[in-house]
N, C-alpha and C positions, 0 to 999 in steps of 0.2 A: 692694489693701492700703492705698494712700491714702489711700482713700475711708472704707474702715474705720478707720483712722487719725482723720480730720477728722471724721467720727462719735463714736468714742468722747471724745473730748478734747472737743468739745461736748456732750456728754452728759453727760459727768464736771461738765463748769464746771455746766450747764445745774441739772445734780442740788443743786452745793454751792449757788448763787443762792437757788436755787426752795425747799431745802429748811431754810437759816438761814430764809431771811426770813417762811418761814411758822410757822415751832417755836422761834426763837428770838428776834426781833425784832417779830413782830406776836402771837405766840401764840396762833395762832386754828387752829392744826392739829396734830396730834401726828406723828411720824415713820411711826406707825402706820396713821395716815389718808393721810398722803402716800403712803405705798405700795399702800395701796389703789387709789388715785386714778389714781396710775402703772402699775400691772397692769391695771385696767381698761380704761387709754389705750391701751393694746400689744394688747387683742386683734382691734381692727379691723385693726391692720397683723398680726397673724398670721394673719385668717383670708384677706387677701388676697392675702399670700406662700402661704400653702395653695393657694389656686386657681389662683395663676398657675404653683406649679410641680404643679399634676396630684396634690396627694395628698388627692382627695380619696376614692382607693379606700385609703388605711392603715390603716381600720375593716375592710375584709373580711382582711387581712391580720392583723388584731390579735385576731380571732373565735376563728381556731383554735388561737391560743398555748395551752400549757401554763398552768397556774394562776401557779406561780414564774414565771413569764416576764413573765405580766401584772402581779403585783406589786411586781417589778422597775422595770417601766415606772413601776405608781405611785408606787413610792416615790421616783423619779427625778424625780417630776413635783412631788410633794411638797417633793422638797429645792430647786427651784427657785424654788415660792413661798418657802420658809423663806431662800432667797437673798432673794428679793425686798423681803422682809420686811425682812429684816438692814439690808443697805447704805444705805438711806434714817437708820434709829439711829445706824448708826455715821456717817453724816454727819451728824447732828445733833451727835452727841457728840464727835466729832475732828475732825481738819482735813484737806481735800480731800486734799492730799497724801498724809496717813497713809493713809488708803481704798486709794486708787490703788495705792501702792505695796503693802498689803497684799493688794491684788486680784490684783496680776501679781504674789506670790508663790504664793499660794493657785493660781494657773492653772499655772505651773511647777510645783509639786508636785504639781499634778493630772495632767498630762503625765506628769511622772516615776513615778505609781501608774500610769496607764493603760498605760505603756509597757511594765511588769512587769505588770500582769494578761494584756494582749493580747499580748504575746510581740512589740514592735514595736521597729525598731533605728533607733537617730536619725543622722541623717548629720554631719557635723562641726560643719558651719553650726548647725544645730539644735542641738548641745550649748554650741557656743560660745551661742548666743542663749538659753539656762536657764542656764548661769551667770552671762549678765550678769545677767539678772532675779533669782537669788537670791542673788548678791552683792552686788548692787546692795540690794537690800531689807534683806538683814541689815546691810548697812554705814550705813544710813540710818536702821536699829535701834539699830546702835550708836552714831551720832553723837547721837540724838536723847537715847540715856541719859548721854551724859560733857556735855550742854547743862545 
């Protein structure tokens, strides 16, 4: 958790740095090409998370799905480039902060749909830790409109 911690918070800083200075201050890159740039960088480390944890049999797994099941998946695959895509814009155009906080609402809302599609029940800690995150976001919503 740490570690994941000390990861995102450098990748967060890592993203606003890299992605003013190239779409706003030198203007030699658009938000669009930054993301390009960055999904391309990520696939040498996926495909060597792939090998080290063993999937590289999920293709004979993925053969026999149903049609809906496979499209599922793509369209799943799909909505993470359209992530990918997004959060570089929206760092160009707002402030690291705004992002962030919108990120860890967006992920609590997502919990809370996933919770109700999967039929999953959250333990206390886990409710109290999505209300911080969507209190916390909407309060940082409203502070930023009474500014």
């Amino acid at each position: 958790l740490v570690g994941n911690s000390f990861a995102t918070i450098g990748n967060t800083f890592w993203n606003k740095v890299f992605i003013t200075k190239y779409t706003k201050e030198l203007k030699i890159q658009t938000s669009y090409g930054v993301s390009l740039i960055q999904q391309i960088e990520t696939l040498p480390i996926i495909f060597v998370c792939a090998a080290f944890n063993n999937e590289g049999g999920a293709y004979m797994a993925y053969t026999p799905l149903a049609l809906p099941a496979k499209l599922t998946i793509l369209a799943t695959c799909a909505g993470g480039v359209l992530i990918g895509i997004a959060y570089p814009k929206c760092f160009s155009l707002l402030s690291g902060t705004s992002v962030v906080v919108a990120s860890t609402a967006n992920k609590a809302v997502s919990i809370l749909i996933g919770m109700y599609l999967f039929g999953t029940r959250l333990s206390g800690m886990q409710v109290l830790g999505l209300a911080i995150c969507i209190g916390g976001s909407l309060w940082y919503a409203v502070e930023g409109k009474r500014k």
